[in-house]
N, C-alpha and C positions, 0 to 999 in steps of 0.2 A: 472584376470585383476587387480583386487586390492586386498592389505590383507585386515587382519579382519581388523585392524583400521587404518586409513588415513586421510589425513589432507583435510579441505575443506574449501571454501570462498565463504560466503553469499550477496552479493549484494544490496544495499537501496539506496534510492534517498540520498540528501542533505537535513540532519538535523534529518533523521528517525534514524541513524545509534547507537543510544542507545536506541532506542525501538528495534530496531532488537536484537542486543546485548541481554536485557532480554528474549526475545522471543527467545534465543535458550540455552539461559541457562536453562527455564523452561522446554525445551522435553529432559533436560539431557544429552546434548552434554557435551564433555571433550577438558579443556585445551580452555577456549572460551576467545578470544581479542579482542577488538577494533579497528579496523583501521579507517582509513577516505573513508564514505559512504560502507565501508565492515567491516566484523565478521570473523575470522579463527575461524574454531573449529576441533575438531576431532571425528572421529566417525566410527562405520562400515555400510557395507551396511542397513542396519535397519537405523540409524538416517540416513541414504543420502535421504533414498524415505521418512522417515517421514517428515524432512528437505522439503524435494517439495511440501511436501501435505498438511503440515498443517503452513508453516512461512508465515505470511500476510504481512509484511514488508519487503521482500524477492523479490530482481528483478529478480537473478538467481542464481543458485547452483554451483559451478563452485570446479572440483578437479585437484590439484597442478601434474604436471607429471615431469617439467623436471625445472632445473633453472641453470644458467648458465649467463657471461659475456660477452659483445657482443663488437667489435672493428668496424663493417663495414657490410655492407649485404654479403658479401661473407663469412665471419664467420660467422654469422647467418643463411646462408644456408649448411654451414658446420653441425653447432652444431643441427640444426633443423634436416636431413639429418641423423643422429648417432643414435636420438631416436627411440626406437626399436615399432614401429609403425604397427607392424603384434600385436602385443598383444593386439591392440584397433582398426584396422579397416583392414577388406580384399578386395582385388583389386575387386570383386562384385561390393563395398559398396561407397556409397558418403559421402562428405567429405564439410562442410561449414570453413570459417576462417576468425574471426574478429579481428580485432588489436585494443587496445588503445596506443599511445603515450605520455609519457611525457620524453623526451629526445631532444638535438641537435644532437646526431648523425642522426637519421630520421626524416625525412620532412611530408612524404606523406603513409598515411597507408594503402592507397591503393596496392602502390608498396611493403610493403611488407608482404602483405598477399599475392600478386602474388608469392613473391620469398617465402615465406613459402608453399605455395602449390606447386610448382615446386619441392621444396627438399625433400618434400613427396611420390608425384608420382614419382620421377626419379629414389629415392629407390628401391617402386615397381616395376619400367619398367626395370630397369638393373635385378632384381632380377627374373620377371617372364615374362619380353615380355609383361606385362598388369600392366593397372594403375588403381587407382579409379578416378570416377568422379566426377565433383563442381556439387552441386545443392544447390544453396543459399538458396530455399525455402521449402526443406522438406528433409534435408538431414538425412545418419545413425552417422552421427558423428560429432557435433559443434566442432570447437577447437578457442579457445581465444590467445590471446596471449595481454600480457602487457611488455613492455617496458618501465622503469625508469630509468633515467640516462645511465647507462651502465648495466643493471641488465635486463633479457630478464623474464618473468615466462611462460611459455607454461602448460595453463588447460583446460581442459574436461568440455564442458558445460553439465552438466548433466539433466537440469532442460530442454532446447530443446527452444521451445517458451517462451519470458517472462512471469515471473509468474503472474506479473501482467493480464496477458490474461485468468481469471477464467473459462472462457467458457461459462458463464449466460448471459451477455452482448451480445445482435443481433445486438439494435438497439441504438444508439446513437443520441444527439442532437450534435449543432454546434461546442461546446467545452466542451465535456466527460470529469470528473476529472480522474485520474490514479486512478486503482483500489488498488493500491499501497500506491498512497498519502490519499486518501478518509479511507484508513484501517488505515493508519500512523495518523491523523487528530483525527479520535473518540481512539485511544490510546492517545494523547497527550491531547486530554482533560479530558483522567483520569474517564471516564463516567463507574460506576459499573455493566452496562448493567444489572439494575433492575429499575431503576428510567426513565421517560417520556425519548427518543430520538425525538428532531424535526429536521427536513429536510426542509425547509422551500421554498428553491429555489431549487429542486425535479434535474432537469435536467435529465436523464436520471435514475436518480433513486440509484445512486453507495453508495452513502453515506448513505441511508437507508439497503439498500442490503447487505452491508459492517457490518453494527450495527448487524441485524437481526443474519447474520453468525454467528459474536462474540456471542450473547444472547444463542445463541442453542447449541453454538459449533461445529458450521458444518467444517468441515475443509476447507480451504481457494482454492483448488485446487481439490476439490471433484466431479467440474464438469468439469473438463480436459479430451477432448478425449485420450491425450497420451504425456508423457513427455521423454524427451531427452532420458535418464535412459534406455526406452523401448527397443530401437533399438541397446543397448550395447551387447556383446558378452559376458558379465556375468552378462546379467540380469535375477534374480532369480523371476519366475512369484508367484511361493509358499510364496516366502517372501513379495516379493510387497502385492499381496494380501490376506496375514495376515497381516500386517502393516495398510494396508484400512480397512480391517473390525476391525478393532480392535480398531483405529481411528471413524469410522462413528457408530461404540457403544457405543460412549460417547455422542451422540445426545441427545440432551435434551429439548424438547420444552412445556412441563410442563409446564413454568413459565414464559411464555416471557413477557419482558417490551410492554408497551404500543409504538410503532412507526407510528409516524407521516410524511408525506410527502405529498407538496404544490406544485404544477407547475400550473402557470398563464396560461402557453398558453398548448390549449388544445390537440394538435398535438403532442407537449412531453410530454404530460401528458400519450399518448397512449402509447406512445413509451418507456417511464417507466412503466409502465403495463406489457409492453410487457416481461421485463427485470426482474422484479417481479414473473410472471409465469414462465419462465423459469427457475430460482431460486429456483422454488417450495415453494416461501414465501408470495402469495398471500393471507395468512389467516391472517398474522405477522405482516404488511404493510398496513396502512390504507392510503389510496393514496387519492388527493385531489385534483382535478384541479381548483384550485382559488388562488386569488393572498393573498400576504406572508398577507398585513395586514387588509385582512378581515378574516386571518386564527387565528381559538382562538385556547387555551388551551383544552386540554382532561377533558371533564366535570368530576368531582366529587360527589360522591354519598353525600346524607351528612350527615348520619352519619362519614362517615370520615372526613367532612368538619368541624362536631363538636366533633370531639376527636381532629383534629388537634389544633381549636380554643382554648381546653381544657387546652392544653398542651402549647401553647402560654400563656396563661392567669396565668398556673400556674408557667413557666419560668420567667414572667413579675413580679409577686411576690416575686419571689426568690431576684432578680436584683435591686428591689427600691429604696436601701442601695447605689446604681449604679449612680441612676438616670435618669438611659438609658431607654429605652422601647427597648424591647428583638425584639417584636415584626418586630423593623424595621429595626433591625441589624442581624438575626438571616440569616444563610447561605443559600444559594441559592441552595435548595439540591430539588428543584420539578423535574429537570432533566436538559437534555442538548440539548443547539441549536446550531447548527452549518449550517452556514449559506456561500454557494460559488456564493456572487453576482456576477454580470457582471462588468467587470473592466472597461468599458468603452470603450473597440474598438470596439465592436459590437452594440451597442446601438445607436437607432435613434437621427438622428440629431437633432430633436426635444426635447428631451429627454436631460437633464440637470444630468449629473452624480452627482455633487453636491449636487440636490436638493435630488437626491434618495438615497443617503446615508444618509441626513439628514433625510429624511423618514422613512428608516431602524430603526437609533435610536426611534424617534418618538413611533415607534411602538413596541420595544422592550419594553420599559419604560411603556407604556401604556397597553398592555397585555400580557407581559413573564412577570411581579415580581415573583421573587422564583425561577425563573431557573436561568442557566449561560448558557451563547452564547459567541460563539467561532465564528470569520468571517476572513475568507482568504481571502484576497485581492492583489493584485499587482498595486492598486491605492494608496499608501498611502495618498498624497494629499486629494483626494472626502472622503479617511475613519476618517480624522479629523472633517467631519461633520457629522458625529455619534454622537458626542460631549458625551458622553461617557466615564467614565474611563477606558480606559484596560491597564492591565500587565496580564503577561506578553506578548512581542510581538516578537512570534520565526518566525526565518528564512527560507525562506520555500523557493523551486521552482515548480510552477503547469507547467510542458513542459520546456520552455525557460522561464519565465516569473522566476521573483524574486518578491515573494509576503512575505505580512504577517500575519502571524496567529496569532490574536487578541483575548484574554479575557477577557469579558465585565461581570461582578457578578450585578446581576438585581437585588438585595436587594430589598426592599417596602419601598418605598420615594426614592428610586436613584436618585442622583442629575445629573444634565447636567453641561457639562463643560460651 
């Protein structure tokens, strides 16, 4: 179905798409680009399944088959119609078809993913008196299709369900973050996955579960029942799984960071539980159902409390020449919080969003010094009363919502705005 090496395109939300970019330049892909919210790279069947199994950043895998100029749906049903489509699916087998637009020749993408699925089966049917059929929901074959201007690309979802669908997730609270953005989120805070992780506002538990994977290195796709790939007509099960095991041997839980996770109410508190066991990182994850600011810091022993002091004391020396006290300029390297409050449209009427962002900071300032917090929001309004310094503040989408991703450095003595 494909040679040894061929072209493929990686898939991210808006704003991840230079974290993905790195993340595939690290499993050694060739010939890797940038596009907007996508990655081309090249690779053979080896980087396509490791590609699905281990990119966290990654919405889907998708390979290029056909490209071409398009004038009208009936040239589109033409040139759809040519591609030699016994090489990727038989009249047995079913057949899904999604379209993205950005073009004025077509309106409505519904119409033609119809007319693309007609010029597929009609191939078939002249050819054997038998067609494949649509099953939107568990089909043998995804096929994409993008339209730009007048340029058609027709690709292979290889990847099946979004990858953001890891399979550890049962149970969900009201507003579940993307297991995608929540992976995208602790990369953009740069967190060395050795130092404190806090989760503070738990919700379902993704952005703990999310950190945990990174810390051990489990790969991001390792509890997938079954991906697109599987159902291909040169899917190599030998290769697949040496690719897995070979992957799930770099497991390393040895050393994991200390992670923290806070859910006020005690229903999702279960429910992240739930999602933690399944994970198999129940040991990883110290879960906590109480609210964000009666939740402290991970106690310290103290002999490390007084080698730390040590080491400040003897910085502060060094500096005097300065003038500064090291002490309260010194970096925010206790670890990282990252915090997905509520934006406000769920929250009780009673309930002042305003006043609870100012809460937030309050509490930040008062027991995280030494860490750095990171808060997504889509309120920016209510996040001015953090009063708080942040930069930088990246662009983000959680679903439809256009938020921001805020970093807040807790230094000792941080001032408020």
């Amino acid at each position: 179905m494909l040679n040894e090496t061929f072209q493929m395109t990686a898939q991210t939300m808006f704003g991840l798409d230079e974290i993905l970019f790195q993340e595939i330049k690290d499993l050694g892909a060739k010939n890797v680009k940038l596009n907007n919210r996508a990655v081309s790279f090249e690779g053979d069947l080896r980087m396509m399944y490791k590609a699905n199994l281990c990119l966290r950043t990654a919405l889907r895998v998708l390979v290029p088959i056909a490209e071409f100029e398009v004038k009208d749906e009936h040239d589109l049903y033409d040139k759809i119609k040519n591609i030699d489509w016994e090489k990727y699916l038989s009249v047995e087998e079913t057949l899904a078809i999604n379209c993205t637009l950005s073009t004025n020749i077509f309106t409505h993408s519904r119409y033609i993913e119809q007319k693309t699925k007609d010029a597929i089966v009609d191939k078939f049917r002249e050819k054997y008196d038998k067609r494949p059929s649509v099953d939107i929901i568990d089909p043998d074959l995804r096929i994409q299709l993008y339209i730009k201007n007048n340029v058609c690309m027709v690709m292979l979802n290889s990847s099946g369900d979004p990858l953001y669908k890891r399979g550890y997730r049962d149970k969900t609270n009201l507003a579940p973050i993307n297991e995608v953005l929540a992976a995208g989120l602790i990369m953009l805070s740069k967190w060395d996955k050795k130092s404190d992780f806090i989760d503070p506002m738990c919700g379902s538990a993704t952005l703990s579960i999310e950190a945990a994977l990174m810390a051990a290195n489990i790969p991001a796709g390792s509890f997938r029942p079954l991906f697109g790939f599987e159902k291909w007509s040169n899917f190599d099960i030998d290769l697949w799984e040496e690719v897995f095991d070979e992957e799930m041997e770099k497991v390393d839980t040895s050393t994991m960071p200390y992670i923290l996770a806070g859910e006020i109410s005690k229903n999702v508190a279960r429910k992240a539980a739930a999602n933690i066991a399944e994970a198999n990182l129940k040991k990883y994850i110290h879960l906590k159902d109480i609210s964000f600011h009666d939740l402290l810091p991970p106690e310290k022993s103290l002999e490390e409390a007084n080698e730390i002091k040590q080491k400040e004391e003897e910085q502060a020396r060094k500096d005097d020449e300065e003038g500064k006290s090291w002490f309260k300029r010194r970096k925010a390297d206790k670890g990282i919080i990252i915090i997905n409050p509520p934006y406000g449209e769920r929250m009780d009427k009673d309930e002042d969003i305003n006043d609870f962002y100012a809460q937030i900071g309050d509490t930040l300032k008062q027991n995280w010094a030494g860490y750095t917090a990171w808060i997504i929001t889509s309120n920016v309004e209510a996040a001015k009363h953090i009063r708080l310094a942040s930069k930088p503040k990246l662009k983000l989408f959680n679903g439809s919502l256009e938020c921001r991703f805020m970093r807040f450095e807790l230094y000792e003595g941080s001032n408020r705005k």
